[in-house]
PALO-520973 format. One line per 8 residues: number of its first residue (from 1); for each residue x, y, z of N, C-alpha, C. Coordinates in steps of 0.02 Angstrom, whole numbers, plus 32768, in hexadecimal, padded with zeros to 4 digits. Each point is the difference from the previous one (the first is absolute). Example, Ala and Ser with C-alpha at 12.3 -4.5 7.8 and 13.67 -1.06 7.14 Angstrom:
BEGIN
1 = 8294 7EE4 8186 7FD3 803B 8000 802D 803C 8000 | 7FEE 8035 7FDC 802A 803B 8003 7FD9 8037 8025 .
END
This chain:
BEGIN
1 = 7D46 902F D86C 7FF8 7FFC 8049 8044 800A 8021 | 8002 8024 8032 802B 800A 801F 8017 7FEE 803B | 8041 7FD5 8014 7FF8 7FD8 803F 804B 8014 802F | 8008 7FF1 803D 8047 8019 8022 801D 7FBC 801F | 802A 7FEA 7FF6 8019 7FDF 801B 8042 8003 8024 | 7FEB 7FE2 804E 803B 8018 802C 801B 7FCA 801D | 8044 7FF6 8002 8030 7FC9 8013 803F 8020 8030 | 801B 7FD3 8015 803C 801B 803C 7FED 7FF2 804D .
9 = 7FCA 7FE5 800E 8001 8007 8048 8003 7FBB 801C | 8007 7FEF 804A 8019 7FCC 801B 8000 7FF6 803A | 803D 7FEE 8033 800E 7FF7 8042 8032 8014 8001 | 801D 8032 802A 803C 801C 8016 800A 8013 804D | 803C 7FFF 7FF5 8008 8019 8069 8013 804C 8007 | 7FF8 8012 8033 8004 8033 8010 8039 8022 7FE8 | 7FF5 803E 7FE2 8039 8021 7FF4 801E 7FEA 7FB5 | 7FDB 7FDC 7FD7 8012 7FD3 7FC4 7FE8 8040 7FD6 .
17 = 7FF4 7FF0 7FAE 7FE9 8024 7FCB 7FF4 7FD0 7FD2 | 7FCA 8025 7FEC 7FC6 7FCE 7FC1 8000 803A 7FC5 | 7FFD 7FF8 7FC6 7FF1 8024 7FC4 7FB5 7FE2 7FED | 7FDC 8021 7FF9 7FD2 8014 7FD9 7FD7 800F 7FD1 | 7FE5 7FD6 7FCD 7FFD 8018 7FA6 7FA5 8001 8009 | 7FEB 8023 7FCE 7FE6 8007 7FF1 7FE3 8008 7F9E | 7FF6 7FEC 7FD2 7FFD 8009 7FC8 7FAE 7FFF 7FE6 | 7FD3 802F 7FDF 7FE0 8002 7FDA 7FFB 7FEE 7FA5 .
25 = 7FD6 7FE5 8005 8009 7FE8 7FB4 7FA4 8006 7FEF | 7FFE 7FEF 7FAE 7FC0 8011 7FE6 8010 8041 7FD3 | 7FBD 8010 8000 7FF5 8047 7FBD 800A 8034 802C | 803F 802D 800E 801C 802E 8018 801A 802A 7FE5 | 8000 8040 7FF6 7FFE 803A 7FEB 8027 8046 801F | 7FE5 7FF0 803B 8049 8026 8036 7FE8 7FE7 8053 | 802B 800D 8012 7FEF 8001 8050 8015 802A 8020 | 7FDC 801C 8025 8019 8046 8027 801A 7FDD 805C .
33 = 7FDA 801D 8032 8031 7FEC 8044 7FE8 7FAA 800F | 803A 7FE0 8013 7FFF 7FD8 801F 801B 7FDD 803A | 7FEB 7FD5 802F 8004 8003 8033 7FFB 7FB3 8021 | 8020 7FFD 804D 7FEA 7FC6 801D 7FEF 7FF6 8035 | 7FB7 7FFB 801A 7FE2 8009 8042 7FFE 7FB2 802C | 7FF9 800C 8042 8008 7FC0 8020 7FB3 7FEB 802C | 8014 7FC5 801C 7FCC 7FF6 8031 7FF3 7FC8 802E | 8012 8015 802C 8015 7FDD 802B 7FC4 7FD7 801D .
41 = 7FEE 7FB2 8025 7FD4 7FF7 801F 7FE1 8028 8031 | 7FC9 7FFB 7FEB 7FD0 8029 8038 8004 8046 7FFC | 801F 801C 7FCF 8012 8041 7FEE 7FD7 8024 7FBD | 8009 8030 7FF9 7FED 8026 7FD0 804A 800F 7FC6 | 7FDA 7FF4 7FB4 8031 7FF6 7FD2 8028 8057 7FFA | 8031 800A 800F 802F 8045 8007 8036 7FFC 7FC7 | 8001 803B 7FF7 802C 801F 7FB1 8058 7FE6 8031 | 8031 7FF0 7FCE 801B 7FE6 8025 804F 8038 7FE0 .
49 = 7FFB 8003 7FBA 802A 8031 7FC4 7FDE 8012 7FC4 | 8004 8039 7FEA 7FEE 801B 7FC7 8026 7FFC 7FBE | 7FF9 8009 7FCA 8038 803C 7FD5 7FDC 800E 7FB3 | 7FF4 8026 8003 7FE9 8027 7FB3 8032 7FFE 7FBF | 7FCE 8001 7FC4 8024 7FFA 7FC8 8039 8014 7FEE | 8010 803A 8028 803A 8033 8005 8029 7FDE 8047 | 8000 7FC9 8004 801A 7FF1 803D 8013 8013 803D | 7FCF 803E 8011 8007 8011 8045 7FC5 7FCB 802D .
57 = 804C 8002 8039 7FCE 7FDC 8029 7FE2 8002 8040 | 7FDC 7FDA 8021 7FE5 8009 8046 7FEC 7FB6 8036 | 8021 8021 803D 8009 7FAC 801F 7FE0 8029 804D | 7FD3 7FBC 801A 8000 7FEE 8041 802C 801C 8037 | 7FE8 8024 8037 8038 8011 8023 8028 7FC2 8012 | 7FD3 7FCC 8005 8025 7FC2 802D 802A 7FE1 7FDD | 8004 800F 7FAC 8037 7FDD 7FE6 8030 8012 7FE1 | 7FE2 805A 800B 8050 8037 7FF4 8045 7FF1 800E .
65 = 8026 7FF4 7FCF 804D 7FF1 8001 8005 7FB6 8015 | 7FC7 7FDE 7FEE 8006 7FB1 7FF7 7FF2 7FDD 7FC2 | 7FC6 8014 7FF5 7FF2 7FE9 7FAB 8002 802F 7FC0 | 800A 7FFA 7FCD 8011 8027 7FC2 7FDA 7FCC 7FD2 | 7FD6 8045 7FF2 7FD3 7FE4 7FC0 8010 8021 7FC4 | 8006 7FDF 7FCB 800F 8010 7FA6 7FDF 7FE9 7FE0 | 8002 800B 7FBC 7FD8 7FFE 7FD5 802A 7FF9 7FB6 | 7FF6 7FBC 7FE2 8014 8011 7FB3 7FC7 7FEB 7FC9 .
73 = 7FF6 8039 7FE4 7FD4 8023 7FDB 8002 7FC1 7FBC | 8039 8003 7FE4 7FFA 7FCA 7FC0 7FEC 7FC2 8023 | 800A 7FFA 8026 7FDD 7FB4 801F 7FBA 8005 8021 | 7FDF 8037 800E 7FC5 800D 801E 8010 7FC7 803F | 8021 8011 801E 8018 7FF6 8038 8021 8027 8047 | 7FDE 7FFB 8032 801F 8015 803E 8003 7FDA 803A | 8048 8006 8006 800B 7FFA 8046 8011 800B 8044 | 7FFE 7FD3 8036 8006 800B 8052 803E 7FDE 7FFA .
81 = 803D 802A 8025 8039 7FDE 801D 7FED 8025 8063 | 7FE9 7FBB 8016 7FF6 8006 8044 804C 7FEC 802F | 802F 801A 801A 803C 800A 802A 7FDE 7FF1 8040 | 8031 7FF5 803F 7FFC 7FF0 8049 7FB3 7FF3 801B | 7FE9 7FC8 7FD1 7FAD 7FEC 801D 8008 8006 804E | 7FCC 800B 7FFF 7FDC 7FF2 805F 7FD1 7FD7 7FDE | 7FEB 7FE3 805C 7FC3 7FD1 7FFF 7FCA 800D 7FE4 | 7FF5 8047 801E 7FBE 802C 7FFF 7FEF 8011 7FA1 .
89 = 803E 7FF7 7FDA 7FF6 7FFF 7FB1 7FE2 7FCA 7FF6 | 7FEE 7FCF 8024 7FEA 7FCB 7FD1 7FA6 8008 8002 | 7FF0 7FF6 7FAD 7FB5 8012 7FEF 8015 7FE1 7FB0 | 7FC3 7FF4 7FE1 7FEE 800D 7FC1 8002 8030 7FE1 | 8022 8009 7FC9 801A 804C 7FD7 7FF2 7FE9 7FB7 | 7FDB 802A 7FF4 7FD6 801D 7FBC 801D 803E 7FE0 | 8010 7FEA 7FAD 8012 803C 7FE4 7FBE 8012 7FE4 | 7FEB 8051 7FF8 7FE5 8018 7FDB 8013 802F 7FC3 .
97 = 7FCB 7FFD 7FE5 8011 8050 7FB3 7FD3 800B 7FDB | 800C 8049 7FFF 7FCA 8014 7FD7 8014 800E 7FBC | 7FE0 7FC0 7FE5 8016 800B 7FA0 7FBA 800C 7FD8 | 8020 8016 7FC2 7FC4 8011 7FC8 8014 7FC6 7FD4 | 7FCB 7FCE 8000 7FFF 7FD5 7FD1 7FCC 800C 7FCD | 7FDF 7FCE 7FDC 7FD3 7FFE 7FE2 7FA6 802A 8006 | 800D 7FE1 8046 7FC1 801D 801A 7FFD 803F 8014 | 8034 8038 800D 800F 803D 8013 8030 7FEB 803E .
105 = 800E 802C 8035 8026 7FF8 802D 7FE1 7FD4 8035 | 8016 7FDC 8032 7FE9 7FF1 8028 802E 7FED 803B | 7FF1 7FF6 8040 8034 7FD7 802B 8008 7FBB 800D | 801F 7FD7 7FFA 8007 7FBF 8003 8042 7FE9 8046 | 7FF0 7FC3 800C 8006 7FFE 802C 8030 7FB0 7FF9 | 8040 7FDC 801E 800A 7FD8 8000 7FDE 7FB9 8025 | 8017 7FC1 8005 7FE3 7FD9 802B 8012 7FF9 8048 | 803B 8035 7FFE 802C 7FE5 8042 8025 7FD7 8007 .
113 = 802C 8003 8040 803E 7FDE 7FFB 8032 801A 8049 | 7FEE 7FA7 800A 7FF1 8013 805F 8062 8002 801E | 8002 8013 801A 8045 8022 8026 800D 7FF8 8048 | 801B 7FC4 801F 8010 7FEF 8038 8037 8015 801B | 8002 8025 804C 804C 7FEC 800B 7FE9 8001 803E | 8040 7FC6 8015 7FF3 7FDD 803E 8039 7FD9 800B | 8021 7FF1 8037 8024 7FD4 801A 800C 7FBE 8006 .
END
């Protein structure tokens, strides 16, 4: 079974930076793109950064040249380094990925991991 677990988030003030982890564990085999989408109350859950096995990546206009997402592969791990929060960043952020475990490939999804910033 395959599970994601995501840690790093908190309360911060404006303009602060939070890192981000994410790690998969279980019967894993490879993982191709992974990613971390958000969601804000009362909102709809939105792709937030990308990055593929080959580590190209893809981000949110709104958080272009703020957050940098990576990925290390021997750790089946990726992460969010989120720079100069705004208010408007704060939501629940979920890593996803699509790995081939046991069962064939599938997408899985973390539990979340809520992200405040505020004054």
């Amino acid at each position: 079974q395959v599970q994601l677990v995501e840690s790093g988030g908190g309360l911060v003030q404006p303009g602060g930076s939070l890192r981000l982890s994410c790690e998969a564990s279980g019967s894993i085999f490879n993982i191709r793109a992974m990613g971390w989408y958000r969601q804000a109350r009362g909102k709809q859950r939105e792709l937030v950064a990308s990055i593929t096995s080959g580590s190209s990546t893809n981000y949110a206009d709104s958080v272009k040249g703020r957050f940098t997402i990576s990925r290390d592969n021997a750790k089946n791990t990726v992460y969010l380094q989120m720079n100069s929060l705004k208010p408007e960043d704060t939501a629940v952020y979920y890593c996803n990925a699509d790995i081939l475990g046991g069962l064939g490939y599938g997408r899985y999804w973390g539990q979340g991991t809520q992200v405040t910033v505020s004054s």
